[in-house]
FIFI-324182 format. One record per atom (N, C-alpha, C): x, y, z; atom name; residue in three letters; residue number from 1. Coordinates in nm, 3 decimals. Layout:
// residues N
      east     north        up   atom   type   seq
         X         Y         Z     CA    ALA   NUM
...
// end
This chain:
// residues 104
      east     north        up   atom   type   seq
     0.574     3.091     4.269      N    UNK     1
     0.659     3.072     4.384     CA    UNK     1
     0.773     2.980     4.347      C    UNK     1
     0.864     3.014     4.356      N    UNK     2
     0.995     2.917     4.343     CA    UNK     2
     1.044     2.814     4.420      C    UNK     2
     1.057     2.732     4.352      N    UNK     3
     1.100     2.589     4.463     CA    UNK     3
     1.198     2.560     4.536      C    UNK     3
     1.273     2.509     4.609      N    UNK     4
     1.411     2.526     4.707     CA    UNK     4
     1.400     2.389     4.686      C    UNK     4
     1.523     2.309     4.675      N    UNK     5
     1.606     2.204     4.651     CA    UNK     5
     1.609     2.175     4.803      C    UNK     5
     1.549     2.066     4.902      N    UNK     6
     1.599     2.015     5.000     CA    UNK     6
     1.739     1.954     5.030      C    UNK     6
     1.789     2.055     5.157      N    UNK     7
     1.923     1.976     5.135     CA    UNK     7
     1.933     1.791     5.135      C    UNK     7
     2.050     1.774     5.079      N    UNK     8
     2.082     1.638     5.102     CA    UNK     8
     2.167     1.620     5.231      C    UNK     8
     2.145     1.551     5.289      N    UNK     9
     2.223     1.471     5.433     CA    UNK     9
     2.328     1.487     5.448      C    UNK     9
     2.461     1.582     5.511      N    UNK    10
     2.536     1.557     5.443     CA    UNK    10
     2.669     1.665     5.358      C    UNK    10
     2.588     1.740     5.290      N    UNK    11
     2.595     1.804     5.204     CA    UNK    11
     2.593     1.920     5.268      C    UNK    11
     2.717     2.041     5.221      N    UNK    12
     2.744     2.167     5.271     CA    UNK    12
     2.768     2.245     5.112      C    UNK    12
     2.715     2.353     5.145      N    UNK    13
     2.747     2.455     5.068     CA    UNK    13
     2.868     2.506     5.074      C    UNK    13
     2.908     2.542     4.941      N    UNK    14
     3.009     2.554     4.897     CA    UNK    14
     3.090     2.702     4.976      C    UNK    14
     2.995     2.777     5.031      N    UNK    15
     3.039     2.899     5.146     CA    UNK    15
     3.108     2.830     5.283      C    UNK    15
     2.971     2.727     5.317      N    UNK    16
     3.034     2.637     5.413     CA    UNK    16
     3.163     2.582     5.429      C    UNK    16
     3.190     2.513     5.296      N    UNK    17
     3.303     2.452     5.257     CA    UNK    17
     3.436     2.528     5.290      C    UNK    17
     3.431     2.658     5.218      N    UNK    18
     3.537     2.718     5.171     CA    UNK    18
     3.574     2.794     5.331      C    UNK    18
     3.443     2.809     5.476      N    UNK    19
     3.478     2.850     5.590     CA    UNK    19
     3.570     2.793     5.667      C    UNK    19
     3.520     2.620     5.644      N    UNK    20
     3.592     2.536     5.674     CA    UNK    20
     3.730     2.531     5.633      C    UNK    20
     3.782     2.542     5.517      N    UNK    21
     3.913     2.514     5.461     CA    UNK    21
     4.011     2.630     5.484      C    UNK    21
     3.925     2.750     5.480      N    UNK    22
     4.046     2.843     5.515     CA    UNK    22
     4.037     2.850     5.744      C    UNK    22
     3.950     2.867     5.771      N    UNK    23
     3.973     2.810     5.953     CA    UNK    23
     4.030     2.727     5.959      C    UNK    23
     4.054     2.646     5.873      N    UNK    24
     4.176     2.488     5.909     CA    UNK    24
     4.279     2.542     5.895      C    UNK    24
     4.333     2.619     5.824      N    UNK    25
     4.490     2.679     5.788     CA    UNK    25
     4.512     2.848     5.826      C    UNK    25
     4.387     2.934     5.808      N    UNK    26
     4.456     3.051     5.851     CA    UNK    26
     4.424     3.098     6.007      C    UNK    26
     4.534     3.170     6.059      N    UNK    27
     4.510     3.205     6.214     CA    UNK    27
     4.368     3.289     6.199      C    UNK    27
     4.289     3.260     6.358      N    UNK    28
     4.166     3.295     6.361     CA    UNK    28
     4.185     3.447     6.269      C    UNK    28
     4.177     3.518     6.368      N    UNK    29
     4.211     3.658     6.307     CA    UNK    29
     4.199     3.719     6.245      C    UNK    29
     4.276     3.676     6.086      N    UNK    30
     4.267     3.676     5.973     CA    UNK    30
     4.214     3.611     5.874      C    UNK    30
     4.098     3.519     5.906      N    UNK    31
     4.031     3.440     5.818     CA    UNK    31
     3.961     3.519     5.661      C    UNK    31
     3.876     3.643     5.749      N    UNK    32
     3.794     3.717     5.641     CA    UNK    32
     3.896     3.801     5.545      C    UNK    32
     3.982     3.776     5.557      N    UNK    33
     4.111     3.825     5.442     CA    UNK    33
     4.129     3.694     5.331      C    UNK    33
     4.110     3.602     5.379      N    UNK    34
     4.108     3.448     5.298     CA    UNK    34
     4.014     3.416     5.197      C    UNK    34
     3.901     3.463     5.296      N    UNK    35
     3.754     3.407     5.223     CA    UNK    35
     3.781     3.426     5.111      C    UNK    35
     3.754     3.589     5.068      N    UNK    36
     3.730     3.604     4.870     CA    UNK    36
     3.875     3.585     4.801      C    UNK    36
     3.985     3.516     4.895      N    UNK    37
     4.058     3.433     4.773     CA    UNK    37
     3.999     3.294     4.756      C    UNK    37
     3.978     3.250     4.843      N    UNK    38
     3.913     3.110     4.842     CA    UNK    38
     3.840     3.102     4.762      C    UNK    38
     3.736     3.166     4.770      N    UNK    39
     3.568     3.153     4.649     CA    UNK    39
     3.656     3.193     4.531      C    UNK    39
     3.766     3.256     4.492      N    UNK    40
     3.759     3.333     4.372     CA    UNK    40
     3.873     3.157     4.295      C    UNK    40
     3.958     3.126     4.397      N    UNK    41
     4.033     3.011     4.350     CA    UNK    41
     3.900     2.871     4.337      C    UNK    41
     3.818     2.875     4.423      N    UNK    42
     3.699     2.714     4.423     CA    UNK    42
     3.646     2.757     4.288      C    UNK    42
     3.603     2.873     4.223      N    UNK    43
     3.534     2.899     4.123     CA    UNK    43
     3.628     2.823     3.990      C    UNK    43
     3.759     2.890     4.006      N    UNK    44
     3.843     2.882     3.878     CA    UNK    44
     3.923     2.711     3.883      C    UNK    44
     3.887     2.696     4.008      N    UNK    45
     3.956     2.522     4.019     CA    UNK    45
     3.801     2.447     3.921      C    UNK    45
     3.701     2.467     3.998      N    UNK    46
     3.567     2.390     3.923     CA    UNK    46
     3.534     2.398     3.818      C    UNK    46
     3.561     2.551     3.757      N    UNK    47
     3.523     2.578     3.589     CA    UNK    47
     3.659     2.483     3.552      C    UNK    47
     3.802     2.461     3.579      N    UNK    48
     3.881     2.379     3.491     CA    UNK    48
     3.858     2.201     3.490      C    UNK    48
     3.768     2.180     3.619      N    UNK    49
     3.756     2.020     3.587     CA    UNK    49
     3.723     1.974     3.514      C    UNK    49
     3.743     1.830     3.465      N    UNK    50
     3.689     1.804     3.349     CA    UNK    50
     3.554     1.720     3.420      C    UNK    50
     3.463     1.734     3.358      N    UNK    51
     3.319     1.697     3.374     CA    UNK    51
     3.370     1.546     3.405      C    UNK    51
     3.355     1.409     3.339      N    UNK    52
     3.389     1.300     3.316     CA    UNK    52
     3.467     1.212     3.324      C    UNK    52
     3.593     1.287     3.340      N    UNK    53
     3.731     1.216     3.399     CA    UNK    53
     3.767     1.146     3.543      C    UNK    53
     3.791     1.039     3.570      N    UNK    54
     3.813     1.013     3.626     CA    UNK    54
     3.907     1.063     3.756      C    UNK    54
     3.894     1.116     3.834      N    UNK    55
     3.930     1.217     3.913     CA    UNK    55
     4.084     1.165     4.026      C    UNK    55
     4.157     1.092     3.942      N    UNK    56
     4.284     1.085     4.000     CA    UNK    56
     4.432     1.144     4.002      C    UNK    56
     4.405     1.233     3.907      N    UNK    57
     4.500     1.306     3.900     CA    UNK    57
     4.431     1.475     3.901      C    UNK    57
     4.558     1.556     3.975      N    UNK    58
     4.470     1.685     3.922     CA    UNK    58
     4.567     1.752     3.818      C    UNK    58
     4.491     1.812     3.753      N    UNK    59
     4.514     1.854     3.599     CA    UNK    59
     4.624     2.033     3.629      C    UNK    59
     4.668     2.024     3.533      N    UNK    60
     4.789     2.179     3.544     CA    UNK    60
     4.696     2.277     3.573      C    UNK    60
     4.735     2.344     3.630      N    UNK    61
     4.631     2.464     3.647     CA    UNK    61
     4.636     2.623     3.508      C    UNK    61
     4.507     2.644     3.528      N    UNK    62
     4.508     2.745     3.396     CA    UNK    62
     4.534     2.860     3.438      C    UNK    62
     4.536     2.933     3.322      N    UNK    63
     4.584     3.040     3.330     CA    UNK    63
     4.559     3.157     3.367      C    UNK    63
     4.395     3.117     3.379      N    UNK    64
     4.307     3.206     3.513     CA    UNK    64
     4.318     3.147     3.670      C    UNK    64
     4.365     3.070     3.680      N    UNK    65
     4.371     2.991     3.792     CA    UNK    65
     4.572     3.086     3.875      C    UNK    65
     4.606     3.049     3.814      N    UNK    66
     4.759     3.077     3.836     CA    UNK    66
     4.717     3.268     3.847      C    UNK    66
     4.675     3.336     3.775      N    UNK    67
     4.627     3.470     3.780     CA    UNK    67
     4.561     3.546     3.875      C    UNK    67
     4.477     3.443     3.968      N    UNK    68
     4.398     3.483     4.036     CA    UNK    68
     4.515     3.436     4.213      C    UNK    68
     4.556     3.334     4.199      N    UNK    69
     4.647     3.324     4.294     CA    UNK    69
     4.752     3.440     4.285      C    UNK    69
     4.824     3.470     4.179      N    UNK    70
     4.882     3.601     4.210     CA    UNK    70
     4.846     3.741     4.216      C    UNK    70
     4.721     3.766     4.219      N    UNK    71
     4.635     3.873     4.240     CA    UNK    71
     4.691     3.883     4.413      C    UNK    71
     4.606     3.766     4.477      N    UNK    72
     4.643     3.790     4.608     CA    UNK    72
     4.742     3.801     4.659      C    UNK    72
     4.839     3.709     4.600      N    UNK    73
     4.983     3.743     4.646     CA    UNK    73
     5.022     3.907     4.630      C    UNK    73
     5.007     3.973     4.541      N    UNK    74
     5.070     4.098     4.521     CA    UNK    74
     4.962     4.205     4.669      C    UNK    74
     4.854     4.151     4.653      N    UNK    75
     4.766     4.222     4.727     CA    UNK    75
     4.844     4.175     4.878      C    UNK    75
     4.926     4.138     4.898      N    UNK    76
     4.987     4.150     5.011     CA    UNK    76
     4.936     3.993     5.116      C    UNK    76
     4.892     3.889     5.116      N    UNK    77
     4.870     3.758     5.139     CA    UNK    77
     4.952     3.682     5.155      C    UNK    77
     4.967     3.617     5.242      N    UNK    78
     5.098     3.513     5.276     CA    UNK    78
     5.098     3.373     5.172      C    UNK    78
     5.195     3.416     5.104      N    UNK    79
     5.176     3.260     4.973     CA    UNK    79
     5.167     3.175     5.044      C    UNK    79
     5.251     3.152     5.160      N    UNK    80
     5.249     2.973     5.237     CA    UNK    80
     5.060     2.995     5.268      C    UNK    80
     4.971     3.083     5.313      N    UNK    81
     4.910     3.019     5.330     CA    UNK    81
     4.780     3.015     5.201      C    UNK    81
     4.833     3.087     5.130      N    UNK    82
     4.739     3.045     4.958     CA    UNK    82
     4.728     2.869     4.939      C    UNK    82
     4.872     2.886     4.975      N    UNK    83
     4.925     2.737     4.928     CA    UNK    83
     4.868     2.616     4.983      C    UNK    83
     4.848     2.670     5.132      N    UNK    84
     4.727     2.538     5.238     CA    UNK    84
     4.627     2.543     5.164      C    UNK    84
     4.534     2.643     5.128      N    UNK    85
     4.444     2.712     5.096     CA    UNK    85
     4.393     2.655     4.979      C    UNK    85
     4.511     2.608     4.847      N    UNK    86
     4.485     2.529     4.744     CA    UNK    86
     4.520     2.410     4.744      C    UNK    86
     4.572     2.388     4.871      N    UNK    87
     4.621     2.230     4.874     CA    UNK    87
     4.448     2.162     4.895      C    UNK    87
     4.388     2.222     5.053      N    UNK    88
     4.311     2.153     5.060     CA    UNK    88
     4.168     2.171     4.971      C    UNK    88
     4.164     2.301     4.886      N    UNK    89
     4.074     2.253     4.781     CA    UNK    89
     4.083     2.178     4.723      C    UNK    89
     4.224     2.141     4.653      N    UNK    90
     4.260     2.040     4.543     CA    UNK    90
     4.203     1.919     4.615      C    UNK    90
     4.239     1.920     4.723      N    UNK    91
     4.204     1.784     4.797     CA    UNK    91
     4.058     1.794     4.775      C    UNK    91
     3.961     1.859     4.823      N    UNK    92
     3.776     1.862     4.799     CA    UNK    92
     3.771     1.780     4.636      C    UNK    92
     3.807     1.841     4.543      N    UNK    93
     3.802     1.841     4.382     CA    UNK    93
     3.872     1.667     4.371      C    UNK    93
     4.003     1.660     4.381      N    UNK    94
     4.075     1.557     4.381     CA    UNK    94
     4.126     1.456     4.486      C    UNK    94
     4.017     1.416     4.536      N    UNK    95
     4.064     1.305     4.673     CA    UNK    95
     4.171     1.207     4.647      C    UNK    95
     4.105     1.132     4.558      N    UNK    96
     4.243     1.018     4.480     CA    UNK    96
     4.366     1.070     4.478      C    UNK    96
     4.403     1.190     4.441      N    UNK    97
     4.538     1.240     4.438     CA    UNK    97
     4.581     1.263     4.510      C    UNK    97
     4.498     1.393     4.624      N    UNK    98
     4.572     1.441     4.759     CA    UNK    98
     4.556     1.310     4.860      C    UNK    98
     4.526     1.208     4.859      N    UNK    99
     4.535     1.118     4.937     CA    UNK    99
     4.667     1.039     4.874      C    UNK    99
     4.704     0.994     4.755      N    UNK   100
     4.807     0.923     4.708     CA    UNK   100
     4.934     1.000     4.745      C    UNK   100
     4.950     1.143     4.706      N    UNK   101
     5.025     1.231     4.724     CA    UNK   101
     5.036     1.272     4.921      C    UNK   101
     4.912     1.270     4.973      N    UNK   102
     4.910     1.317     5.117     CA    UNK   102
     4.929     1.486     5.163      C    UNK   102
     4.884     1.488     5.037      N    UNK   103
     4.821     1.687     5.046     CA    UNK   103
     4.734     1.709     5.132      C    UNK   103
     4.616     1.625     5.202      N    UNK   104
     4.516     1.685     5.234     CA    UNK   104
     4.526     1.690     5.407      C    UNK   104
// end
């Protein structure tokens, strides 16, 4: 039988997360058009962090990262709201920054 990790207090899943961030910026409506850019950008933002670094700056984005944002764009997606969309992930990933900067 396999064990399940009790949640911590607190603590939302990363589906959770990403419901939250795109309902903060896209009109009701159109949310489920957001979602699988969201998960596909939280994936490619988290594989580029660096494990250990001190998390005050956020780092250039790669080249799967920049790729996958213009996927959606061509797929017909409103860049302004990609752009909320990666602001306030960056903000989840990089607090220190989008707070110094006032992205979030």
């Amino acid at each position: 039988m396999a064990s399940r990790r009790a949640k911590q207090p607190g603590h939302r899943s990363s589906g959770e997360l990403l419901r939250e961030v795109v309902s903060a910026v896209v009109p009701e409506g159109e949310c489920e058009q957001y979602l699988p850019f969201a998960r596909e950008l939280w994936l490619t933002l988290r594989r580029q962090q660096p494990k250990r670094q001190a998390q005050a700056q956020a780092p250039d984005f790669s080249r799967k990262t920049k790729l996958v944002v213009q996927k959606w764009f061509v797929r017909g997606l409103s860049g302004h709201l990609l752009w909320r969309i990666g602001v306030r992930l960056l903000g989840r990933l990089y607090p220190a920054a989008s707070a110094h900067q006032g992205l979030n």
